[in-house]
C-alpha positions in Angstrom: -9.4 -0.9 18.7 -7.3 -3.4 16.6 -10.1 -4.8 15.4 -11.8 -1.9 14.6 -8.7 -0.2 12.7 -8.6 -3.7 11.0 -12.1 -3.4 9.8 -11.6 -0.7 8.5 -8.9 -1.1 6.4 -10.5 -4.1 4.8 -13.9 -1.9 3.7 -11.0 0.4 2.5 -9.1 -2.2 0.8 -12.5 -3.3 -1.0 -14.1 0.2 -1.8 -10.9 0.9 -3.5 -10.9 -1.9 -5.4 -14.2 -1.9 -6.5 -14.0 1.2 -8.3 -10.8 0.4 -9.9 -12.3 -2.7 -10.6 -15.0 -0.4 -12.6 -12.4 1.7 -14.0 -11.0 -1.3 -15.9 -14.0 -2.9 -17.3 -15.2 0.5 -18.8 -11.6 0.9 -20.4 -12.1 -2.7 -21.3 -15.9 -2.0 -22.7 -14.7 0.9 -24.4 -12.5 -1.6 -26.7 -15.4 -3.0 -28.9 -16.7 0.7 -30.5 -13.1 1.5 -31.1 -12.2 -1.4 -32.6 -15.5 -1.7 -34.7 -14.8 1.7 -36.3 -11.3 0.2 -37.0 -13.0 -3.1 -38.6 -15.3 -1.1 -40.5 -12.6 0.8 -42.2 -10.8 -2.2 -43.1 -9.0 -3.3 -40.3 -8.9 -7.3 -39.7 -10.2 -7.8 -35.9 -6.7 -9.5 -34.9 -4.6 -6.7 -36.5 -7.0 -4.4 -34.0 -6.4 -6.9 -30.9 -2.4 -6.9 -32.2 -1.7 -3.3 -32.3 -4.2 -2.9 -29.1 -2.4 -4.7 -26.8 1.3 -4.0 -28.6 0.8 -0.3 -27.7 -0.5 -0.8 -25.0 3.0 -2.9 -23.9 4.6 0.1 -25.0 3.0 2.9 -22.7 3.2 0.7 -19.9 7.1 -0.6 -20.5 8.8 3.2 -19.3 6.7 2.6 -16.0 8.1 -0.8 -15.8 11.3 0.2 -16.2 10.9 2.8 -13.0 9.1 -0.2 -11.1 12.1 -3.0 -11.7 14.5 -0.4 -10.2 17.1 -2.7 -12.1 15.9 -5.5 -10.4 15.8 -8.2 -13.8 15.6 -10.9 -11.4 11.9 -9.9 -10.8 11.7 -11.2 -14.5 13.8 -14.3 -13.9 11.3 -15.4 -11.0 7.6 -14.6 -12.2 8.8 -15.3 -16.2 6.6 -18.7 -16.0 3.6 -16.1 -14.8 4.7 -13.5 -17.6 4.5 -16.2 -20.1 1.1 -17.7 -19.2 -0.5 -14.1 -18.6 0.4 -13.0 -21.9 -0.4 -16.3 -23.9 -3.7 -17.7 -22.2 -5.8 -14.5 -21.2 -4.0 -11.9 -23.4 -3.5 -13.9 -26.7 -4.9 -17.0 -26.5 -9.0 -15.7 -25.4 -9.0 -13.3 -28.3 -7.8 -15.9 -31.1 -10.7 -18.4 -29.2 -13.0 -15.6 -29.2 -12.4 -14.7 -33.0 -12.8 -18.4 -34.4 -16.1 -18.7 -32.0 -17.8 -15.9 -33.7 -16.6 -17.4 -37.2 -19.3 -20.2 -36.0 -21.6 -18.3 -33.7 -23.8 -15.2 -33.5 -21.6 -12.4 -31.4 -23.8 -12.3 -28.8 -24.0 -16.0 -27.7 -19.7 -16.1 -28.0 -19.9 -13.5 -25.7 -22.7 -14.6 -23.4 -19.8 -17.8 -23.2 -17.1 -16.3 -22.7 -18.7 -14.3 -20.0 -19.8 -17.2 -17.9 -16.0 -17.0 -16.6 -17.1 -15.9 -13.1 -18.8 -19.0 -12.7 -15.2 -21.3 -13.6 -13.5 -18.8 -11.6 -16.1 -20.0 -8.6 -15.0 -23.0 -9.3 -11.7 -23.0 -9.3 -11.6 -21.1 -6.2 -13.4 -23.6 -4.2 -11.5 -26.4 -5.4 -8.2 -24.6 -5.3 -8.3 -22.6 -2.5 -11.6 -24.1 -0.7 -13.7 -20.7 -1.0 -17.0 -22.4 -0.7 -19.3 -19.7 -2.1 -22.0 -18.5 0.1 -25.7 -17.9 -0.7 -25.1 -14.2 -1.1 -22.6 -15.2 -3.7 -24.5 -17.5 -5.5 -27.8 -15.4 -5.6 -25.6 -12.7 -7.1 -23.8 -14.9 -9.8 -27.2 -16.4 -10.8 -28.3 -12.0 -11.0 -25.7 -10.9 -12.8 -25.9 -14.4 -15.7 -29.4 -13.5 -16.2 -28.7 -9.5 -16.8 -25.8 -10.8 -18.9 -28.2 -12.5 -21.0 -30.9 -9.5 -20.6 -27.7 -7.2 -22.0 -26.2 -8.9 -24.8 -29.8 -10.2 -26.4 -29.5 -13.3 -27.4 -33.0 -14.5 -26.5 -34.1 -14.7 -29.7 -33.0 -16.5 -32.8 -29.9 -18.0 -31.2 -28.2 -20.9 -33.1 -25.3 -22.7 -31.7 -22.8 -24.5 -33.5 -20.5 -27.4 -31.9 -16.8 -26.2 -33.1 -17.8 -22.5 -32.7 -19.2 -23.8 -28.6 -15.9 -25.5 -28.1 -13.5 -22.1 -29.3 -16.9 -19.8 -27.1 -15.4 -22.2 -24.3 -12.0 -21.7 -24.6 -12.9 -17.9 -24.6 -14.4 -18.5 -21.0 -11.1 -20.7 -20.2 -9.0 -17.2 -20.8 -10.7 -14.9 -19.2 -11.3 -17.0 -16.0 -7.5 -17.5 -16.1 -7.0 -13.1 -16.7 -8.8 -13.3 -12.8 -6.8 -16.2 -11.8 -3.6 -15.0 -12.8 -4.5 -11.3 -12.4 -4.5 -11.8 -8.5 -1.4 -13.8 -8.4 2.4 -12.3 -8.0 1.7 -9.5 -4.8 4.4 -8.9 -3.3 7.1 -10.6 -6.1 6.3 -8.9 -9.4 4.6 -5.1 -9.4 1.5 -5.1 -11.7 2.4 -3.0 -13.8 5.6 -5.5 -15.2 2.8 -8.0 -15.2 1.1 -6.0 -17.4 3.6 -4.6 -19.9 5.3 -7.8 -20.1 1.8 -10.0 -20.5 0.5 -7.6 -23.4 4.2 -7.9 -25.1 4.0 -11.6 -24.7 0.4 -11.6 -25.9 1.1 -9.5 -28.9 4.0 -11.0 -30.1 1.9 -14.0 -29.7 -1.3 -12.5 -32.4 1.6 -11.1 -34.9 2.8 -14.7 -34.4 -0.9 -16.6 -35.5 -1.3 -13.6 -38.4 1.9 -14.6 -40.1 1.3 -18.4 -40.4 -2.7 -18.1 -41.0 -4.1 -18.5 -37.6 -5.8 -15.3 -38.0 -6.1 -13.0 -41.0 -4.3 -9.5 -40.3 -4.8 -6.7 -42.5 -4.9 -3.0 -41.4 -5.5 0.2 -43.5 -4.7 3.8 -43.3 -8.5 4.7 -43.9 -10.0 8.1 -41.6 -12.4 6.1 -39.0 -16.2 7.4 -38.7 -17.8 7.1 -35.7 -21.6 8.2 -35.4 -20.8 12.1 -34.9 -17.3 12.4 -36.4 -14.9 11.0 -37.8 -10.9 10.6 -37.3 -7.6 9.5 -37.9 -6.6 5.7 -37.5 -3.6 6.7 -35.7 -6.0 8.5 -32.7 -8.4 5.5 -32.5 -5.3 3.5 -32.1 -3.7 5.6 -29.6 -7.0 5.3 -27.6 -7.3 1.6 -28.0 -3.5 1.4 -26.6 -3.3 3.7 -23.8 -6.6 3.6 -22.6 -8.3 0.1 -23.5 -4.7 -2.1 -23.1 -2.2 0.0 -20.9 -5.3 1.5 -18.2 -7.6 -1.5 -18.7 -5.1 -4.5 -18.0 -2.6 -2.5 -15.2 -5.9 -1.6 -13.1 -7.4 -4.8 -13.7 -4.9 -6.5 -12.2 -4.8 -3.9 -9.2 -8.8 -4.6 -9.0 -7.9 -8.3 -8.8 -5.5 -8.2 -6.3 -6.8 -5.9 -3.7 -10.4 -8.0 -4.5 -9.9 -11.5 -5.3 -10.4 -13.7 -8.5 -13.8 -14.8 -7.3 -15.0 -10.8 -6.6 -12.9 -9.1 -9.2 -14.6 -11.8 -12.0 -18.3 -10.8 -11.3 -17.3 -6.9 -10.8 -16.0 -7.4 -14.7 -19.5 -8.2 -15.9 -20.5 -4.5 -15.7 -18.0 -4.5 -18.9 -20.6 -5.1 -20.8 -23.2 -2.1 -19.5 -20.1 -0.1 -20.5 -19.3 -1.7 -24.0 -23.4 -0.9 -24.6 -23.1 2.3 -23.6 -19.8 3.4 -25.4 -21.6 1.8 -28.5 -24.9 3.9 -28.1 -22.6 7.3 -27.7 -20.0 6.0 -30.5 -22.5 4.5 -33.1 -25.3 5.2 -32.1 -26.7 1.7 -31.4 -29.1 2.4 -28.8 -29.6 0.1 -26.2 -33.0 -1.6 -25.7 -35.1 -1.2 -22.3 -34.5 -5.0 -21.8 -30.7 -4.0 -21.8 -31.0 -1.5 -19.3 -33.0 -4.1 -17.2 -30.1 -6.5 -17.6 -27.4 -3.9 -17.2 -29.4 -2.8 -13.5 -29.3 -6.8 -12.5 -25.7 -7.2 -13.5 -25.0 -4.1 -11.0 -27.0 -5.8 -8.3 -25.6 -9.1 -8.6 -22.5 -7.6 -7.9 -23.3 -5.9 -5.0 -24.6 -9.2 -4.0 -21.3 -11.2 -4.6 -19.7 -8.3 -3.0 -21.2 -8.8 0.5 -21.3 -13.1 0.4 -17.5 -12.5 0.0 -14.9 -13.5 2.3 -12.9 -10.6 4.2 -9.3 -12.9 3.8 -10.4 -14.1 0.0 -8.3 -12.0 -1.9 -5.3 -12.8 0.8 -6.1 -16.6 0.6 -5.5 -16.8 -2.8 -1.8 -15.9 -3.1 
């Protein structure tokens, strides 16, 4: 009976975190039509990224605050994990991200940068000794090739050295959102993870805009989508609350109750979502090769899903 009820709370445990784990990367896919109707009225991509995750530290701070229960040394203890979280996945994968696609085509950055399930596989193993298993494998290996399928880079790609080293550093970042995503249960609530990481990260961007890292402009244009068009201010608000504040709070729920290695390849479906919420948003319709890639990238999760460990989410803190 113990085992049964112990079963049972593990497919619970999983379930839940798979769909929150969904719930994120849509918020997160949502972020690139928002931020291109932002860029396209004048908006620099890092002033986007900036204000993004900035207001996004502010919806989540007042939850925080109720979490902490006046508890600062919570802050004291996990600062070094604050730190890091904001400066290496928040801040540091968008700036490595922005100078890759100063030297590459979008598509093959992101096709990079989304290899991180594959470090995070890595790591794992040689951190934690989470051999992957064939199921695992045969999944990661399904959801690269719809990855490719999705973003469309099999023809005319060129590469370029410097812009392969920042792509790199791109993949770095995100494997280390996963990493330190499922780290802190039980000693810092996610939420204070998340509103201090995005304050940390922002402060971080405003940081590489004023000495030249990064160019960061913003205008007070109206922003036109495919159907309609509307106020900087609301595509802002959206960007913070939902694409920052939702995306990074649940993602790091979806890490924890998942595991790195699981929560890294459940991510991928990020971008089905980003080419969906462009198609609806500006109306760039996605290609039946997409859709192909898009249906792989859902299988290979599955996949991952069931070579996973029952204690690999627990083995990890």
């Amino acid at each position: 009976m113990a085992t049964m009820t112990h079963d049972t709370a593990v497919r619970g445990r999983l379930r839940t975190g798979l769909i929150i784990a969904v719930v994120s990367a849509s918020s997160f896919g949502l972020s690139g039509a928002l931020a291109r109707g932002l860029m396209n009225a004048g908006w620099s991509p890092a002033a986007v990224v900036a204000v993004r995750v900035l207001v996004g530290a502010a919806v989540l701070l007042p939850f925080a605050l109720v979490q902490l229960r006046g508890d600062w040394d919570v802050l004291r203890r996990n600062a070094s994990l604050i730190l890091a979280y904001g400066v290496v996945p928040v801040a540091g994968t968008q700036l490595a991200y922005f100078n890759a696609v100063a030297h590459l085509q979008v598509g093959v950055a992101l096709l990079v940068e989304y290899t991180a399930p594959i470090a995070v596989v890595g790591w794992m193993w040689l951190r934690h000794r989470q051999r992957p298993g064939a199921a695992t494998i045969a999944g990661g290996l399904l959801g690269l090739i719809g990855l490719v399928l999705v973003l469309d880079v099999t023809s005319g790609v060129s590469t370029n050295g410097i812009g392969m080293l920042w792509a790199l550093g791109a993949m770095v970042g995100a494997a280390a959102y996963f990493v330190l995503s499922a780290k802190g249960e039980g000693t810092i609530p996610g939420t204070v993870l998340a509103a201090g990481g995005l304050l940390v990260g922002g402060l971080t961007l405003l940081a590489a805009g004023a000495v030249g890292i990064v160019p960061m402009h913003a205008t007070a244009n109206p922003v036109a989508f495919e159907d309609f068009t509307t106020p900087w201010w609301a595509v802002v608000f959206v960007l913070g609350t939902v694409t920052a504040a939702l995306a990074y709070a649940s993602g790091i729920v979806a890490a924890r109750l998942l595991g790195s290695r699981m929560a890294s390849f459940a991510a991928l479906t990020e971008v089905l979502a980003a080419v969906l919420f462009a198609w609806a948003l500006l109306g760039e319709a996605p290609r039946s090769i997409q859709l192909l890639g898009g249906a792989l990238i859902l299988i290979g999760v599955v996949a991952v899903r069931l070579g996973e460990p029952e204690t690999a989410a627990h083995a990890e803190q």
